[in-house]
C-alpha positions as CSV (number, residue, x, y, z in Angstrom):
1,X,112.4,322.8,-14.7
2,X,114.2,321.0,-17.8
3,X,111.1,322.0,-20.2
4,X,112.4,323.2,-23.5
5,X,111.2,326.2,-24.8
6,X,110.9,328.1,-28.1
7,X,113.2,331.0,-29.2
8,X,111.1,333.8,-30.2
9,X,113.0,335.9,-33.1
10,X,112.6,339.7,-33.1
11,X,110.5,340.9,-36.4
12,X,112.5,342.0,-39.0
13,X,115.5,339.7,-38.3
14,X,117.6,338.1,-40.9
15,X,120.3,336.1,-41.3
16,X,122.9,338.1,-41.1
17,X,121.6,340.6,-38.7
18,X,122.7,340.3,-34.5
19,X,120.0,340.0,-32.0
20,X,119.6,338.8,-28.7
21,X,117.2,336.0,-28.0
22,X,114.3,336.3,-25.9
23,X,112.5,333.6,-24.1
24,X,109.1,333.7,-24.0
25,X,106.8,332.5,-21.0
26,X,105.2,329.8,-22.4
27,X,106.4,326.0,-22.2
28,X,106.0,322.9,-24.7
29,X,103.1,322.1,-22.1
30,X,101.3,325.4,-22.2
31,X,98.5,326.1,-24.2
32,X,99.9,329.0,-26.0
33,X,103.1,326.4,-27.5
34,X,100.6,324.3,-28.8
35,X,101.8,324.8,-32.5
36,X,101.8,322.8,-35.3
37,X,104.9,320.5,-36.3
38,X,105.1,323.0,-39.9
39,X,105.1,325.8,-37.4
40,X,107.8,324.7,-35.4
41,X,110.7,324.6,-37.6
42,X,110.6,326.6,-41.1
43,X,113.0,325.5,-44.3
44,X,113.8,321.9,-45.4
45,X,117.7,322.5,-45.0
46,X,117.2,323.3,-41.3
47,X,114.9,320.0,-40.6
48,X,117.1,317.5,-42.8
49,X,120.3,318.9,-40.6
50,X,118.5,318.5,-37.4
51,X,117.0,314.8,-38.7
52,X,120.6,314.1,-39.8
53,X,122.3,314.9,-36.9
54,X,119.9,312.7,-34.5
55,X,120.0,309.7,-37.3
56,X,123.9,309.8,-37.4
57,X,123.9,310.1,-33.2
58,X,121.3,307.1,-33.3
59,X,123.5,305.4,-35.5
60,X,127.0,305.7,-33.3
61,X,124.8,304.8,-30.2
62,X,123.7,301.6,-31.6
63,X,127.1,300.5,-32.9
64,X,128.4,301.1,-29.9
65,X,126.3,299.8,-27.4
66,X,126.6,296.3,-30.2
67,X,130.2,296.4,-30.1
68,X,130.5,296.5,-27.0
69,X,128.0,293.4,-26.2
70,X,129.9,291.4,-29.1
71,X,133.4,291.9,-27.2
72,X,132.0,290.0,-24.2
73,X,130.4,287.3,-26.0
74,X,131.8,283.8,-25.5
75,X,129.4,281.1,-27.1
76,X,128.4,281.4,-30.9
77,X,124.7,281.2,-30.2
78,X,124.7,284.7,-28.8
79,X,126.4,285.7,-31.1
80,X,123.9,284.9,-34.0
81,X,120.8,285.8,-31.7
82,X,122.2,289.2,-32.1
83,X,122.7,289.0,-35.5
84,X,119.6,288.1,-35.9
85,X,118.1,291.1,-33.8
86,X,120.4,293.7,-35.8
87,X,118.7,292.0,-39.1
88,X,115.5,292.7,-37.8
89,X,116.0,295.8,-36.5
90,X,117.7,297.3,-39.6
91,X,115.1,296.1,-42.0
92,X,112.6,298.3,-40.0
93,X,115.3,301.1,-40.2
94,X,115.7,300.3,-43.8
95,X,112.5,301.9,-44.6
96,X,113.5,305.7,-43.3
97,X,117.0,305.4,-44.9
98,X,118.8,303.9,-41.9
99,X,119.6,301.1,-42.3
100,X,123.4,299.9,-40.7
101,X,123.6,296.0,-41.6
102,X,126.4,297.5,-43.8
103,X,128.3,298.6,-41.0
104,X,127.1,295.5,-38.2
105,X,128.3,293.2,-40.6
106,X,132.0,293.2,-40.1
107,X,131.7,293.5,-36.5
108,X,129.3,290.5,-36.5
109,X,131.9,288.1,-38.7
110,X,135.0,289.4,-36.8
111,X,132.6,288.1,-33.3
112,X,132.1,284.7,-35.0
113,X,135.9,284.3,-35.8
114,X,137.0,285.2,-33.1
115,X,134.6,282.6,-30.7
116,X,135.6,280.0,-33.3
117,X,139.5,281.3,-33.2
118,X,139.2,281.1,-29.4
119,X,137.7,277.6,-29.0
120,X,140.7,276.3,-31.2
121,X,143.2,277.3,-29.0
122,X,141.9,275.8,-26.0
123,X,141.6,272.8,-27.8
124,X,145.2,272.9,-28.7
125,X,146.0,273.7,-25.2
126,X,144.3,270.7,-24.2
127,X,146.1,269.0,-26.6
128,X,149.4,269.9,-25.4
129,X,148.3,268.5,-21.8
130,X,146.9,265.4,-23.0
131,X,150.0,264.5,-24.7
132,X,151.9,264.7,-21.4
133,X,149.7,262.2,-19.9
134,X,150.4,259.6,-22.8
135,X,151.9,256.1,-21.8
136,X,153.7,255.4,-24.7
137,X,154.7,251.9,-24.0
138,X,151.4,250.6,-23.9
139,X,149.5,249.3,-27.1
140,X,146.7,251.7,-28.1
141,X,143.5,249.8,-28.4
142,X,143.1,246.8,-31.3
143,X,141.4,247.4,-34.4
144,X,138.8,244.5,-34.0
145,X,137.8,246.6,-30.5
146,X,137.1,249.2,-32.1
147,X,135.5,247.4,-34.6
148,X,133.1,245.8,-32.3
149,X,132.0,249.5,-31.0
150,X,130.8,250.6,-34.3
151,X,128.5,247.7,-35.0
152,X,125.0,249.4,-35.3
153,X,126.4,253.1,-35.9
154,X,125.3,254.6,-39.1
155,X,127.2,254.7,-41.9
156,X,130.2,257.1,-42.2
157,X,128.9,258.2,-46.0
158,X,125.6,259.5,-45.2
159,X,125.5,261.3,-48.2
160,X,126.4,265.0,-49.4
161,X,123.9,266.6,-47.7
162,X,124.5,264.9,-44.2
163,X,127.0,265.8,-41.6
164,X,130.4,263.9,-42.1
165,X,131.1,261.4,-38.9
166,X,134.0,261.3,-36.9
167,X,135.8,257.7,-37.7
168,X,135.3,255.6,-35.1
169,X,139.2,253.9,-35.8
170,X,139.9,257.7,-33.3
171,X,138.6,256.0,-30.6
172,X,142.6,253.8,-30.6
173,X,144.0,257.1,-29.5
174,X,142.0,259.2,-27.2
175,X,144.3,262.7,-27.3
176,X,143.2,262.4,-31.1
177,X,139.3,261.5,-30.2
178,X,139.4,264.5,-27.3
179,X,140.7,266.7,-30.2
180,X,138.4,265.4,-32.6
181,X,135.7,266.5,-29.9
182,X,137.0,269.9,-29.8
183,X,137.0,271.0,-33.0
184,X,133.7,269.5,-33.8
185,X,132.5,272.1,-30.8
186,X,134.2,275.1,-32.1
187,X,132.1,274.4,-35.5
188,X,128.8,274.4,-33.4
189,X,129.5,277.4,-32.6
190,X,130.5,278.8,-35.9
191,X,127.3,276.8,-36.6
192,X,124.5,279.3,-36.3
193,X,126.3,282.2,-37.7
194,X,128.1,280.7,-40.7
195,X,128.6,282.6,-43.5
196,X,130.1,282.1,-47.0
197,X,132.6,284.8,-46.4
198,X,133.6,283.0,-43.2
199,X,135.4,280.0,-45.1
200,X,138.9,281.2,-45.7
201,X,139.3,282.8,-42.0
202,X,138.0,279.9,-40.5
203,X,139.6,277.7,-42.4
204,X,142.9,279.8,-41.5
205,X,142.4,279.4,-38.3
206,X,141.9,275.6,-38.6
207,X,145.3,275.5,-40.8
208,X,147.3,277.0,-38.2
209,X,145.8,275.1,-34.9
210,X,146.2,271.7,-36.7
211,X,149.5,272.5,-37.5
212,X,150.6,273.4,-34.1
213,X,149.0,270.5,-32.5
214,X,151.1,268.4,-35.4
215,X,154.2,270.2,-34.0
216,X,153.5,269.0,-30.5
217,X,152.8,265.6,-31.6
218,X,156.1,265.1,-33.6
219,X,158.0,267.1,-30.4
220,X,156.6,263.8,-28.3
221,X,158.6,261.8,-30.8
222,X,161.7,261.1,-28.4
223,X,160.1,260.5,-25.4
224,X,158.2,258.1,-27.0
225,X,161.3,256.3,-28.3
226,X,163.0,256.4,-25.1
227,X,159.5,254.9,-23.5
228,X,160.0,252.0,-26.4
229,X,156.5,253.3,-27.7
230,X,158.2,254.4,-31.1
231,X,155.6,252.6,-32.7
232,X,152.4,253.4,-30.7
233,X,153.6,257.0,-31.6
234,X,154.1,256.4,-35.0
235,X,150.4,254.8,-35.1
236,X,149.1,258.1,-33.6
237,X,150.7,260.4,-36.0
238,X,148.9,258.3,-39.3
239,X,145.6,258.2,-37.1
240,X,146.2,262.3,-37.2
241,X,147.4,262.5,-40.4
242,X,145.3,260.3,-42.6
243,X,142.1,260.6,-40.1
244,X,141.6,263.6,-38.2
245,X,142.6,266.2,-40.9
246,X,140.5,264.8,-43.6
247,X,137.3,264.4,-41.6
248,X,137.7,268.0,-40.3
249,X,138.4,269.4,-43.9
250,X,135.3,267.7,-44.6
251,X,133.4,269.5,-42.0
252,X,134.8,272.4,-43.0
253,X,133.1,272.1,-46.4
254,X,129.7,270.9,-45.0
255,X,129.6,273.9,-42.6
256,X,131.2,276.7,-44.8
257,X,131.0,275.1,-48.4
258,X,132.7,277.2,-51.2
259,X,130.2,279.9,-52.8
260,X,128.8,278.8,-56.1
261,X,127.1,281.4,-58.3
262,X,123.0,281.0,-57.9
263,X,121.3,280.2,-61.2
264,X,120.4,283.7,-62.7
265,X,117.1,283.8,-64.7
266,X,116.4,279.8,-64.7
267,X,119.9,279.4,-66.7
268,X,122.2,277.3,-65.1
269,X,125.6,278.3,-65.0
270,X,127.6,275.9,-67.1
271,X,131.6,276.8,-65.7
272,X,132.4,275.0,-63.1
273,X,133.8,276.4,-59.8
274,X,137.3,276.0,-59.6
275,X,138.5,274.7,-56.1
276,X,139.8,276.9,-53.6
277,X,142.2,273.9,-52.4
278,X,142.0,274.1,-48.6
279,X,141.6,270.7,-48.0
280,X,144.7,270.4,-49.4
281,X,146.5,272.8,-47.7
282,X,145.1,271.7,-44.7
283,X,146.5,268.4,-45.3
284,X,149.7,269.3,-46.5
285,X,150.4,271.8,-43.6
286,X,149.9,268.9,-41.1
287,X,152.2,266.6,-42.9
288,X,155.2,269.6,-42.9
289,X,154.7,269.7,-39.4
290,X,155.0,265.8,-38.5
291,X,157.5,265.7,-41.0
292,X,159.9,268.9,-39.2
293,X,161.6,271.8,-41.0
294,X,164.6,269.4,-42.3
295,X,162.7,267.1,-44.5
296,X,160.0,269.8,-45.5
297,X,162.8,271.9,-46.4
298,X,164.1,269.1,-48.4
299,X,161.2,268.0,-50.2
300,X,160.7,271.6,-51.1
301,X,163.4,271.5,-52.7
């Protein structure tokens, strides 16, 4: 009837001795099995092992059942929703000795990236259609236009503390503005879940998609010569170079900023925090790929 049921021991019997087990007649619903918890299982060794074993079954259920919700998750919010349940959740579990944000933790960051990592590439992909779409021989739009759009937008300095803004001078080129727009959406949703320990694989991943969509941009460089547009693609490669990368490093620091060590005991730490340099790189691994493998190879040298 799938009631469980005690195992009644004959007297006498040790540890070592053989014996057959009897079943007695009563059920956990009878009167007669109404025991006490003490009465139910003697010795601490054989409760911790029996506590252990469901804790550490618990335990591979839950990771589980999150890894397998994180591996279908395609927008950052849910992402951190859950992250935020499995905080919650483990605090509570914290107080018995089980608490797992240890081992949620990697599989929470490796769900970010990889939302973030994903979102990237499309953009790139997009990137590599738009370019195909490109007239080359017409102008891009005049300076003073675009001028005239940002009269009454707030200032692009808006302090440390305030979000960077895109340059409005992307608006000459729209394959730079789209891509602009994309990135700016794969850090929303990075957004919710950022994390200082995020920084150098996000901005890995930002490295290496830059670079590629700098790749296809210079590999446009012959049709656009052909299409007597030399120029207007020479115009798009400084509005990538000198525009899009540094606002989007910037963004990168406002978002994930480099970990500074908190003030411990009211004393403020007087060595300053050497920089990590991925601005840098970022900038410089955009202009080896406008620049091709001949003349980086050269200025390498």
């Amino acid at each position: 009837d799938g009631g469980a049921c005690l195992v009644q021991l004959p007297a006498g019997a040790t540890a070592g001795s053989e014996w057959s087990p009897e079943l007695p007649a009563a059920r956990w619903s009878d009167p007669l099995a109404e025991l006490r918890p003490a009465q139910l299982v003697h010795g601490d060794r054989l409760s911790c092992a029996v506590l252990g074993a469901w804790a550490k079954a618990s335990a591979d259920d839950l990771l589980a059942a999150a890894g397998a919700c994180l591996a279908r998750l395609e927008d950052g919010a849910y992402v951190a929703t859950i992250a935020e349940h499995a905080s919650h959740a483990c605090a509570h579990l914290g107080r018995v000795g089980l608490d797992m944000s240890a081992l949620l933790r990697p599989m929470l960051r490796n769900a970010a990236l990889r939302v973030f990592g994903s979102c990237l590439r499309a953009a790139a992909s997009h990137w590599a259609h738009a370019l195909l779409t490109v007239h080359w021989a017409a102008p891009p739009a005049s300076a003073a236009a675009i001028a005239a759009l940002s009269v009454g937008a707030p200032p692009a300095d808006g302090g440390s503390s305030s979000p960077p803004m895109p340059p409005m001078s992307l608006l000459r080129f729209v394959p730079v503005a789209v891509l602009c727009n994309h990135a700016m959406a794969a850090f929303n949703h990075l957004r919710p879940s950022a994390a200082y320990e995020l920084r150098d694989s996000a901005a890995q991943d930002l490295a290496s998609t830059l670079a590629q969509c700098a790749a296809t941009l210079r590999g446009c460089g012959a049709e656009a010569a052909d299409a007597g547009g030399a120029e207007h693609h020479s115009m798009m490669v400084a509005s990538f170079r000198d525009e899009l990368t540094p606002f989007l490093a910037a963004c990168l620091d406002v978002l994930l900023p480099q970990w500074t060590p908190p003030d411990a005991l009211g004393t403020r730490q007087t060595r300053e925090v050497q920089d990590d340099g991925w601005a840098a790189v970022l900038g410089r691994g955009v202009a080896d790929a406008l620049a091709g493998p001949r003349e980086a190879t050269s200025e390498a040298l």
